[in-house]
C-alpha positions as CSV (number, residue, x, y, z in Angstrom):
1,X,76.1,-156.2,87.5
2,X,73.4,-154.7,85.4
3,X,70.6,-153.4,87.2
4,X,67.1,-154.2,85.9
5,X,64.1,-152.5,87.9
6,X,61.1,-154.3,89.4
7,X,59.3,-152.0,87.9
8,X,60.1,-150.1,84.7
9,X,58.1,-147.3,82.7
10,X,57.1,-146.7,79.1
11,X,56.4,-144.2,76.9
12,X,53.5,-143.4,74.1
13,X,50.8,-144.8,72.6
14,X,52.6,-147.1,70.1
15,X,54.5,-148.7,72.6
16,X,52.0,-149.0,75.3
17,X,49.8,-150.3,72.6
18,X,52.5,-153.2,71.7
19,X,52.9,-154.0,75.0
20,X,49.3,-154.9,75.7
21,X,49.8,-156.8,71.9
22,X,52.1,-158.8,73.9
23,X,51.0,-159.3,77.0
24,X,53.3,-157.5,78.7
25,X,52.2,-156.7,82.5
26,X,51.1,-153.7,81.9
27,X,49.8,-152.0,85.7
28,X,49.0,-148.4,85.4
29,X,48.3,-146.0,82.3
30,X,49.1,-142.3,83.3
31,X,47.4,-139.7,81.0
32,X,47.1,-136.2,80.4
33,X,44.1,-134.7,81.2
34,X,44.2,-132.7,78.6
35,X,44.4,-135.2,75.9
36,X,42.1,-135.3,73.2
37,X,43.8,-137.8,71.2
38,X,40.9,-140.5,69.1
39,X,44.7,-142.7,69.6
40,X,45.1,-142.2,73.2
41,X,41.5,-142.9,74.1
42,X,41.3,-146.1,72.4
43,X,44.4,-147.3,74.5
44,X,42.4,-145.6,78.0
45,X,39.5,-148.0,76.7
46,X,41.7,-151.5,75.8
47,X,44.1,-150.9,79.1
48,X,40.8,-150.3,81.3
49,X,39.3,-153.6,79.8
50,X,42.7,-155.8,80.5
51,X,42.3,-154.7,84.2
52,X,45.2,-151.7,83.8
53,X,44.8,-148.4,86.5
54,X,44.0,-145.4,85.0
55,X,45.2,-142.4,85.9
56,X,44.7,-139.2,85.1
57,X,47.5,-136.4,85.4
58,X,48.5,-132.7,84.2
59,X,51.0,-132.0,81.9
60,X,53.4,-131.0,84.9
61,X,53.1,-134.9,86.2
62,X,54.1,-136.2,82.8
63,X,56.5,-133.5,82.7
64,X,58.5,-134.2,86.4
65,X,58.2,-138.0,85.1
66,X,59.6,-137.7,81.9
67,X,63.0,-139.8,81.3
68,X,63.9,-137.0,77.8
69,X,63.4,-133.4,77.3
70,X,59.7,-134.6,75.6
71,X,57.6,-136.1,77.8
72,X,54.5,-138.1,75.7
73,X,51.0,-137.7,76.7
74,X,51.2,-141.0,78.4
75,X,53.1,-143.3,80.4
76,X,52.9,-146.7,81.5
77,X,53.8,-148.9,84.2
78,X,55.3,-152.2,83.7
79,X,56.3,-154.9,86.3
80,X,54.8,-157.8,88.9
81,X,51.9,-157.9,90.4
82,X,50.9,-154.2,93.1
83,X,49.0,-156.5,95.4
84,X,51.1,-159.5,96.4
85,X,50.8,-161.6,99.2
86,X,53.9,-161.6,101.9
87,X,55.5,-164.9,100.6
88,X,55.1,-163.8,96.8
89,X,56.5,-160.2,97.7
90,X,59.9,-162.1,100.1
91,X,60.3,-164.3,97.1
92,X,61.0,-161.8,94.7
93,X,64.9,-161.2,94.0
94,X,65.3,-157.3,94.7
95,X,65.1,-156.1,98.3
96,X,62.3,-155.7,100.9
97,X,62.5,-152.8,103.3
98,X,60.5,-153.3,106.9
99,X,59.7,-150.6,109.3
100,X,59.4,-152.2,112.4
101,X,57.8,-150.3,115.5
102,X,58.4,-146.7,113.8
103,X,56.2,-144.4,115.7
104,X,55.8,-142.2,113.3
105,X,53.5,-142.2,109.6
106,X,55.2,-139.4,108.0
107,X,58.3,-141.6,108.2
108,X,56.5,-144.7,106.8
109,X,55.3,-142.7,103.9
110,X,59.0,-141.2,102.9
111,X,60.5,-144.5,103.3
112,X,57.9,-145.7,100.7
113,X,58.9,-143.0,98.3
114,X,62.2,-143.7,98.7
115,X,62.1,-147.5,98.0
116,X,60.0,-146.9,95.1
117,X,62.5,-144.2,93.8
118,X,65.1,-146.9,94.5
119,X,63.8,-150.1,92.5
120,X,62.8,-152.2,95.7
121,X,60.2,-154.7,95.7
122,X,58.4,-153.2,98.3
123,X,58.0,-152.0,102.1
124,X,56.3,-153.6,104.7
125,X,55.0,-152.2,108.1
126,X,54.7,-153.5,111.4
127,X,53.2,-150.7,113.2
128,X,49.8,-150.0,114.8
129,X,48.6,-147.2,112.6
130,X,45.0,-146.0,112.5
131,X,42.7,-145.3,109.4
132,X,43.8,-141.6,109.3
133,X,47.7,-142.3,110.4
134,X,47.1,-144.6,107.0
135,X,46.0,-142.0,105.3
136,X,49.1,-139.8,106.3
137,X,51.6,-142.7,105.0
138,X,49.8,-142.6,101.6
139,X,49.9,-138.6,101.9
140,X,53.5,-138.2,102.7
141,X,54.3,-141.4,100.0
142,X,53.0,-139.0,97.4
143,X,51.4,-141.8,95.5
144,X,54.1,-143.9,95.9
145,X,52.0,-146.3,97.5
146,X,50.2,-146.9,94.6
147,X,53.3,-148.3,92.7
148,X,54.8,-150.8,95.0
149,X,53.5,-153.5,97.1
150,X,52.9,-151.8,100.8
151,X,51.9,-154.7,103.2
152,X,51.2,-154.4,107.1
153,X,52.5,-157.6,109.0
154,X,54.3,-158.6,111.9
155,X,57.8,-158.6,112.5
156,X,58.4,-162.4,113.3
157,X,56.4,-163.4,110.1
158,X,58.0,-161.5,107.4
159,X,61.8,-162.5,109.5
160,X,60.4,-166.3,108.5
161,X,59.4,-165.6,104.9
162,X,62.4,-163.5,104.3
163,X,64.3,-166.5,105.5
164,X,62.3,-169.4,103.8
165,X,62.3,-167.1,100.5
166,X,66.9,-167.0,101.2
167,X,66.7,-163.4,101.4
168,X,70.0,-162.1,103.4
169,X,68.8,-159.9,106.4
170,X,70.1,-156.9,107.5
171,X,69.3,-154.4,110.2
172,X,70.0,-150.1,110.4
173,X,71.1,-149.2,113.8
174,X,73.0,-146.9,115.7
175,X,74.7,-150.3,117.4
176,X,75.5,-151.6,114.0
177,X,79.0,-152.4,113.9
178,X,80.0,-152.3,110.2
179,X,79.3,-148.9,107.4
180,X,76.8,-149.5,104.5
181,X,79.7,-150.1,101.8
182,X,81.5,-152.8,103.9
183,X,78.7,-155.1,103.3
184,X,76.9,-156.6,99.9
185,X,73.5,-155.0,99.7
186,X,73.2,-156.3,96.0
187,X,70.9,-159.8,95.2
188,X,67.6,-160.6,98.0
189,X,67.7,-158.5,100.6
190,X,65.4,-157.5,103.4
191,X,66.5,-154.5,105.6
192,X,64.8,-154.0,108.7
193,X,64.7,-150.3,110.5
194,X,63.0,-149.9,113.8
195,X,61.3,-146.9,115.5
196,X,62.6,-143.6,116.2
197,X,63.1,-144.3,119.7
198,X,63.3,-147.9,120.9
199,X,65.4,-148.8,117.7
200,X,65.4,-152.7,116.9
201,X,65.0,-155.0,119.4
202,X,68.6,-157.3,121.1
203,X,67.1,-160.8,120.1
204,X,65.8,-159.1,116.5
205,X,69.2,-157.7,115.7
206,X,71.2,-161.2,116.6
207,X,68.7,-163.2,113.7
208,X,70.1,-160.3,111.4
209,X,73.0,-161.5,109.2
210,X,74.9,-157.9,109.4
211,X,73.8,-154.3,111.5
212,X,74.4,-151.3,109.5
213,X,75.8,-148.3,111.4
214,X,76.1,-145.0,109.4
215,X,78.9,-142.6,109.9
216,X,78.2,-139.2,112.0
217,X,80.1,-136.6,112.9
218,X,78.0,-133.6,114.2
219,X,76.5,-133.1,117.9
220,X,73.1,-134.9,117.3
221,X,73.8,-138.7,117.3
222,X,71.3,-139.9,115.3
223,X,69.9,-139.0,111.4
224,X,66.5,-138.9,110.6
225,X,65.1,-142.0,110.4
226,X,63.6,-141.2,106.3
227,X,67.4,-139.7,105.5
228,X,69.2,-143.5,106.5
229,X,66.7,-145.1,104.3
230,X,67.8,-142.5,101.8
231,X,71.2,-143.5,102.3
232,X,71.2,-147.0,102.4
233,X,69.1,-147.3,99.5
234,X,71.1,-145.1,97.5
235,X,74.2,-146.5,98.7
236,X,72.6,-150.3,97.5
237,X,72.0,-149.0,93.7
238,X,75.7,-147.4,93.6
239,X,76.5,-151.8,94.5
240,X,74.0,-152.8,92.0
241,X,76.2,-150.0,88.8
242,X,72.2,-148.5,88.5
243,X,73.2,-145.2,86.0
């Protein structure tokens, strides 16, 4: 199976140009700060009147971001809609990923990072965090947060839009019965990881359709909860043949 992104970025004024000929939906413009280009500022001005983000980076961002050994001035981001409702996000094809009851927001924000890193259609929290435990997701996400649809919602509600949308559901925890790779994680798919202490709920984990357990084999019985996201999700592009 070929694996196409959610979201999928371009490179240089030309093409970024062409895609607004076209209508692509273009989402965010990244551009060097220290660009001077009479080109690149007449893009800024047309992708700021279509209703595009601007942002503005060093070199080093466009650098780290680069997919070549020359990184362009600018960078684009192409793909749905950043600010979906819950139904429109459950009804997209890729997966969902919901933290339910984690505890903790640096967790929240590297489990955004990672689904954006991994082409998911974004991450929805059911936790009662405060303004400034908000703020420390979008810290930890390291922007990531701004490139993928982050909803707060109860568990119950995205359960029944996941369901109504024909998503497949499945659960991480330590109960699980079965390994990552002994169960599809390829087509719509929500995954549902709960809090660092209390894990996931009897009653939740019987609507799931499967439980994930990963393998350990050291003296602490439980991984991180950021590094089984990692895991999972990586372990879901290997299904999907992402290069």
């Amino acid at each position: 199976m070929a694996y196409t992104p959610p979201r999928q970025a371009i490179w240089g004024v030309e093409r970024l140009h062409a895609a607004l000929d076209r209508g692509e939906p273009l989402r965010v413009l990244l551009v060097a700060d220290t660009s001077a280009s009479p080109k690149l500022a007449a893009l800024e001005a047309r992708a700021v009147a279509a209703g595009v983000t601007l942002w503005r980076g060093g070199a080093g961002d466009l650098r780290r971001m680069a997919r070549g050994d020359t990184p362009a001035e600018v960078m684009g981001l192409l793909g749905p809609s950043l600010q979906p409702d819950l139904p429109e996000l459950c009804g997209r094809g890729g997966v969902v990923w919901l933290m339910s009851g984690v505890a903790y927001p640096s967790n929240v924000g590297f489990t955004i990072r990672t689904a954006e890193v991994s082409g998911a259609d974004g991450v929805v929290v059911d936790a009662r965090f405060n303004h400034t435990e908000r703020s420390r997701v979008s810290h930890v996400a390291m922007g990531a947060d701004r490139l993928l649809p982050v909803l707060y919602a109860g568990t119950a509600e995205v359960l029944a839009q996941a369901r109504a949308a024909g998503k497949r559901i499945v659960a991480l925890e330590d109960s699980g019965a079965v390994a990552p790779w002994q169960v599809a994680l390829d087509g719509p798919l929500l995954i549902v990881v709960g809090g660092e202490r209390d894990g996931l709920d009897p009653a939740l984990l019987a609507a799931c359709d499967a439980t994930l357990r990963i393998p350990m084999g050291g003296f602490v019985p439980s991984y991180n909860l950021q590094a089984a996201v990692a895991m999972i999700a990586a372990e879901r592009l290997r299904q999907l043949g992402a290069a």
